[in-house]
ZAMARGU-4260 file (C-alpha; in steps of 0.2 Angstrom, whole numbers, plus 5000, padded with zeros to 4 digits):
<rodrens>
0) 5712/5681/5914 | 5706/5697/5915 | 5687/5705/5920 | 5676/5709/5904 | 5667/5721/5915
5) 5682/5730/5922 | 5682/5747/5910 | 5693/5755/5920 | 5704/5766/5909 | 5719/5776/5912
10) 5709/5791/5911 | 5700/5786/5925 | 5716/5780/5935 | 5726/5796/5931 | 5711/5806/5940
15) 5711/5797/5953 | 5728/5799/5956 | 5730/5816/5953 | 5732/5823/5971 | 5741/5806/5979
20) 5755/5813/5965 | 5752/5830/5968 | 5757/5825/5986 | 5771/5815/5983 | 5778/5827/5970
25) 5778/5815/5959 | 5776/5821/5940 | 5780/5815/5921 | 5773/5799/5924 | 5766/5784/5912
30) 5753/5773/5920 | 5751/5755/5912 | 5738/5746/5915 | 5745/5727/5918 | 5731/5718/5921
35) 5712/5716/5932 | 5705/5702/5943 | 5697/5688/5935 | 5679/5685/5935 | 5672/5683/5953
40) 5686/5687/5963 | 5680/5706/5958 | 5665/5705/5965 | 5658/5721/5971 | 5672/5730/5964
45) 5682/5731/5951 | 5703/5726/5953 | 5715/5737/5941 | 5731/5731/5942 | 5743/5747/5938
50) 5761/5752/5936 | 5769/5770/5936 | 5785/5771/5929 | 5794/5787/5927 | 5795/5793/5907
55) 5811/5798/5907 | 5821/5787/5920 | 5809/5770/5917 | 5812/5767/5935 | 5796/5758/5942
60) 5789/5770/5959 | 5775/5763/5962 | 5764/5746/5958 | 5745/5749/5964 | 5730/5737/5966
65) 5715/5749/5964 | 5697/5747/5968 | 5684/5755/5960 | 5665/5750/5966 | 5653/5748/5954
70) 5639/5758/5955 | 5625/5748/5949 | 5628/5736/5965 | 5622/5751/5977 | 5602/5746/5972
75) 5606/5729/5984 | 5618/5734/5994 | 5626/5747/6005 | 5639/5748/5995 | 5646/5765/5999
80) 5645/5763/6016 | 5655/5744/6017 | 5670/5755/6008 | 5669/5769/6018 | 5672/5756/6032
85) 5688/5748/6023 | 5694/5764/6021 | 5690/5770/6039 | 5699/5750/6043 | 5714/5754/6032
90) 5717/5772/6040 | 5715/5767/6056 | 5731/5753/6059 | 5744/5764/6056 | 5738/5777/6070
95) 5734/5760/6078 | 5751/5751/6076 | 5757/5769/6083 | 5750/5766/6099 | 5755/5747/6099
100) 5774/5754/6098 | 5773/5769/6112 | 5765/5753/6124 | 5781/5742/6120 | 5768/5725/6118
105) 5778/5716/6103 | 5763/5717/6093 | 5762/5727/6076 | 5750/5722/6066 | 5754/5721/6047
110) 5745/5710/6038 | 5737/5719/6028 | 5742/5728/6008 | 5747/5746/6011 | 5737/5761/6010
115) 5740/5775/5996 | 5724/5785/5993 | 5703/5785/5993 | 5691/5794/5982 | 5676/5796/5987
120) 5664/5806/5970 | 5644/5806/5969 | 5647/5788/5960 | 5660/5777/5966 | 5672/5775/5979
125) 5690/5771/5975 | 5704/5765/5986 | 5723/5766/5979 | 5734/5746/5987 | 5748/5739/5987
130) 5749/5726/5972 | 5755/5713/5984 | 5756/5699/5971 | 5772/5710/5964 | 5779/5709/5982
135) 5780/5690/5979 | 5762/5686/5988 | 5750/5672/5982 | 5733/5668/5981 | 5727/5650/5984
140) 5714/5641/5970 | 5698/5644/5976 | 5690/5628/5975 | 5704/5618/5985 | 5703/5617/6005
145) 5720/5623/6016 | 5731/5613/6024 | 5736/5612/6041 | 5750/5623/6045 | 5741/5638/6030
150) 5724/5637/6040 | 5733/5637/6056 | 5745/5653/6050 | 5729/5662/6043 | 5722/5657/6062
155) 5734/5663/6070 | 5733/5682/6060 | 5715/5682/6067 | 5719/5678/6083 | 5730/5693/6082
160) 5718/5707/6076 | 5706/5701/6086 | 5716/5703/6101 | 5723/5720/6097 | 5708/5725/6095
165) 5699/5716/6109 | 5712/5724/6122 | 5707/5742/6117 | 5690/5738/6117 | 5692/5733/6136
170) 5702/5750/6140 | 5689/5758/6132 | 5703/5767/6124 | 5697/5785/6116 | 5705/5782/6102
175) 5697/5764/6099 | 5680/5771/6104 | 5680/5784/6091 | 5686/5772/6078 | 5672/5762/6082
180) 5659/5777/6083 | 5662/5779/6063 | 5660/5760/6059 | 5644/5757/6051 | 5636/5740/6053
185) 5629/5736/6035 | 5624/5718/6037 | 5607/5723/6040 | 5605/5733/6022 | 5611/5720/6011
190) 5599/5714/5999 | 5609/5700/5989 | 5597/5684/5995 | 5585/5682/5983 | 5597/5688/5969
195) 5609/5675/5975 | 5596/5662/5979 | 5603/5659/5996 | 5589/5652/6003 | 5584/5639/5990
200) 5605/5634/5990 | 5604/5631/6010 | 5585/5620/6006 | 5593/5609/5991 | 5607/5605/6003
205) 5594/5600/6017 | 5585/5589/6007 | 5600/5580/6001 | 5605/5576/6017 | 5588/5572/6021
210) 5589/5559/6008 | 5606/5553/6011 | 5598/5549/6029 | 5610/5562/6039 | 5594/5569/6049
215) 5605/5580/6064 | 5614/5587/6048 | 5599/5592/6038 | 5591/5599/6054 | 5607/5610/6057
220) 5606/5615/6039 | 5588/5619/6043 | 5593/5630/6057 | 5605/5641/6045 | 5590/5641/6031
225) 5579/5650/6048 | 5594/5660/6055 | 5591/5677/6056 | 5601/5682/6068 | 5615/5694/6061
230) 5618/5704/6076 | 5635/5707/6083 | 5640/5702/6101 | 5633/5716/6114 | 5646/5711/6126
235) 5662/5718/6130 | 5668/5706/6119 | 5667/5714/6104 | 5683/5716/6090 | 5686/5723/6074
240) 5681/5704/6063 | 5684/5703/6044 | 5669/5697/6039 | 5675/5688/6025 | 5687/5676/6030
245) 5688/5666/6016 | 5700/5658/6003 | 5698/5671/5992 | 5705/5685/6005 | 5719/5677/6009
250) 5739/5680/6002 | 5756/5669/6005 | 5770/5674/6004 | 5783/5658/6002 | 5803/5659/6009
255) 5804/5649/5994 | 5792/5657/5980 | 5796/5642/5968 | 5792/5626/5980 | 5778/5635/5990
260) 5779/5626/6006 | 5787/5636/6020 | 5775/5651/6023 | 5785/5668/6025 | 5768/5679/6027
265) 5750/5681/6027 | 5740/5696/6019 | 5723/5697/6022 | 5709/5705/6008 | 5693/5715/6006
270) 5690/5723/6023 | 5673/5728/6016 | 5662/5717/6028 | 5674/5724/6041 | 5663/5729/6057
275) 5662/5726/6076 | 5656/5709/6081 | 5662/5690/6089 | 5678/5684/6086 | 5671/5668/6082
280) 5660/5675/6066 | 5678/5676/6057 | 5684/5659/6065 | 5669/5649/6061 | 5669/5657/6043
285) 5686/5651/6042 | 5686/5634/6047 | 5671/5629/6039 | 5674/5636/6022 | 5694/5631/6021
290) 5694/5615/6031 | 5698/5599/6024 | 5682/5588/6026 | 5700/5573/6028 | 5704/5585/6045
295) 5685/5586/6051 | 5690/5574/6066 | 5702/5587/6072 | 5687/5603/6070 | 5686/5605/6089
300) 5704/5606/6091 | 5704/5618/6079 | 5696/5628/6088 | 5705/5628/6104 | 5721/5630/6095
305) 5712/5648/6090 | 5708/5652/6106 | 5726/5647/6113 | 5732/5659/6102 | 5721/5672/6107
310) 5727/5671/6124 | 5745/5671/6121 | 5740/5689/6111 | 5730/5698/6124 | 5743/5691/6136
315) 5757/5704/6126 | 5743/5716/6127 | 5742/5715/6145 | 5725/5709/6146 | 5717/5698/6165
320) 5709/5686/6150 | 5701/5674/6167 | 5693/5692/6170 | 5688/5696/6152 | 5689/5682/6140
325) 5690/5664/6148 | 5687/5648/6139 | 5668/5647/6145 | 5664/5664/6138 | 5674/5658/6123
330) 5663/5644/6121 | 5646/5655/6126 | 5651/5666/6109 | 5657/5651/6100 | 5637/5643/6101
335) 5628/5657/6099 | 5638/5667/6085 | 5646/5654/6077 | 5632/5650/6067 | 5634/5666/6057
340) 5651/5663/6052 | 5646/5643/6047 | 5632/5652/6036 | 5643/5663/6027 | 5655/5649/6023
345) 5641/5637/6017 | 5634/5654/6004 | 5654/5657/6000 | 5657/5639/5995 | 5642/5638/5982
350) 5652/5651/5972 | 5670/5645/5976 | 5667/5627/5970 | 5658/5634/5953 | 5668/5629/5936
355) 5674/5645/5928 | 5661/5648/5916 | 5648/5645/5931 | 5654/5660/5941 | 5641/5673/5948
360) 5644/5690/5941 | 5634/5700/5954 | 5637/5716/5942 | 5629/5707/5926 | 5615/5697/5937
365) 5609/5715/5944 | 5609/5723/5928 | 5600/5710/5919 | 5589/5708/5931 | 5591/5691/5934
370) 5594/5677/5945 | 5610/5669/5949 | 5609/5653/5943 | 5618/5637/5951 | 5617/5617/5944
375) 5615/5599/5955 | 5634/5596/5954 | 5638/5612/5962 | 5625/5609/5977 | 5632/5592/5977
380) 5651/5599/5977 | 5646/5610/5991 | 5637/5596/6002 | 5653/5583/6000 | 5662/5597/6006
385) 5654/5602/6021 | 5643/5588/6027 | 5659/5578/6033 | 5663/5595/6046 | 5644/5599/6051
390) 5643/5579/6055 | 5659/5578/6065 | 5655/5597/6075 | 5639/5589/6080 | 5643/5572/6086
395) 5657/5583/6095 | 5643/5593/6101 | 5652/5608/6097 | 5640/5616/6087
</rodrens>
């Protein structure tokens, strides 16, 4: 199902392209538009899915996912700025990996879609992928939960660019910091809660647990409706995080594509939130918005699993983690970041669980001027789904 409001043409693509193929000496080329994102998975861009075949040979040379922003979505938020951090992410790990290879740690990290081309004109930004679903990658439904071993594979890819990153922060690697100098934090400038009625979503599910008498869950819900803390960690612990860890960024790819049980890969999506913060922003966003409220009893050990991995990471990376990253400073981050991360899976979720003809078009809501509306069953879709994990993390007293 394709994006009414994509109107990307080939015009636009073939301009965009122009100096990537001038590059790659690449010429007599016919570019086919095969397809866009669906309503809501192209939320602040739009996804053109594109394939170049040569005019003469028909040989296939290239099959692209591109992302063009949408302008009108720069009056409520930084928009230019979040994909000028995507880029600066998506340019950054190969020079990365470079250094990963010359320090012989075992580590590359890969799991991302490849990186062709940016443009950056006076109106939009645009940034030339990898079309990963034609190298055999999937992307989950939406509205279902993950299972044990996809949540733990996805963990596990976290743990792995936190690390890597974590390790150079600690050398204070010249490199790193210069990285790091060019990332902009942009969580401060968005605009998007009153549009997206955030605050009036987090009070419906309060009062619903307030009258299905689950008082230490309304309170906690409370806490997220007054959180206003958005700041990222200003100890040395600080990584490159996501800042979207959600079911919607993530890819599989299957040893077997038809039966879709044993998991080959991962790809992760939309580094547009990217930025320097707590690991456990990304975690917390994770479990909370792709857990199984059947698995809530196992939340805690969830997040020690994380952690475990973590170590075993910034072990390869040669990192004292007693020194720099025990479990107690772990747990420190975990209570006084992890609420961030709970918050933007609880926002996430009230989209996620829409039906299909409910779904939030951020472009259309901004340019009409009007709310986004959501219904009782979606608030009450929402609350089944995370009341079960918020109720288990605090009888655990974990959160």
């Amino acid at each position: 199902m394709n994006n009414p409001t994509n109107h990307v043409q080939v015009s636009d693509i073939r301009n965009w392209l122009s100096a990537f193929l001038e590059r790659q000496n690449v010429t007599d080329v016919e570019i086919t538009i095969t397809g866009t994102s669906y309503r809501g998975t192209g939320y602040l861009s739009d996804i053109t899915y594109v394939d170049l075949t040569h005019k003469k040979s028909k040989d296939k040379l290239y099959r692209f996912a591109i992302k063009s922003s949408k302008p009108i979505l720069k009056e409520v938020l930084p928009l230019r700025n979040m994909n000028l951090n995507e880029m600066l992410f998506y340019t950054f790990l190969p020079a990365l990996n470079r250094i990963l290879l010359q320090l012989d740690t075992g580590l590359i990290f890969h799991n991302v879609p490849r990186f062709y081309e940016s443009v950056v004109d006076p109106e939009k930004e645009v940034m030339v992928l990898q079309d990963m679903r034609r190298e055999g990658y999937h992307m989950f439904n939406r509205r279902l939960h993950l299972n044990e071993v996809h949540l733990k594979r996805v963990m596990a890819v976290y743990a792995k660019l936190h690390a890597v990153t974590l390790a150079f922060q600690i050398r204070r690697d010249y490199f790193f910091q210069s990285f790091c100098s060019h990332l902009r934090d942009t969580v401060g400038e968005i605009k998007t809660q009153e549009l997206l009625k955030e605050q009036e979503f987090l009070a419906d599910l309060e009062a619903l647990a307030r009258n299905e008498e689950r008082t230490a869950v309304a309170n906690y819900l409370h806490k997220l409706l007054k959180w206003t803390n958005y700041t990222t960690a200003t100890d040395d612990i600080s990584v490159v995080i996501h800042g979207d860890a959600t079911i919607c960024n993530f890819l599989f790819k299957y040893e077997t594509s038809e039966e879709r049980k044993t998991i080959a890969d991962v790809c992760l999506l939309d580094f547009q939130h990217c930025r320097l913060g707590s690991p456990v922003i990304d975690l917390a966003c994770l479990i909370y918005s792709c857990m199984s409220p059947q698995h809530c009893s196992e939340i805690d050990d969830f997040v020690a699993i994380y952690y475990y991995v973590l170590v075993d990471f910034l072990i390869d990376m040669r990192v004292d983690v007693v020194e720099h990253f025990s479990f107690e400073h772990f747990e420190e981050h975990w209570f006084k970041y992890g609420p961030i991360g709970i918050r933007a899976a609880i926002l996430y979720l009230k989209n996620a669980l829409m039906d299909d003809d409910q779904i939030i078009d951020l472009e259309e809501a901004v340019s009409t001027n009007t709310s986004c509306a959501y219904t009782e069953e979606v608030v009450r879709r929402c609350y089944d789904r995370i009341w079960p994990l918020l109720q288990m993390s605090l009888d655990k007293q974990i959160i």
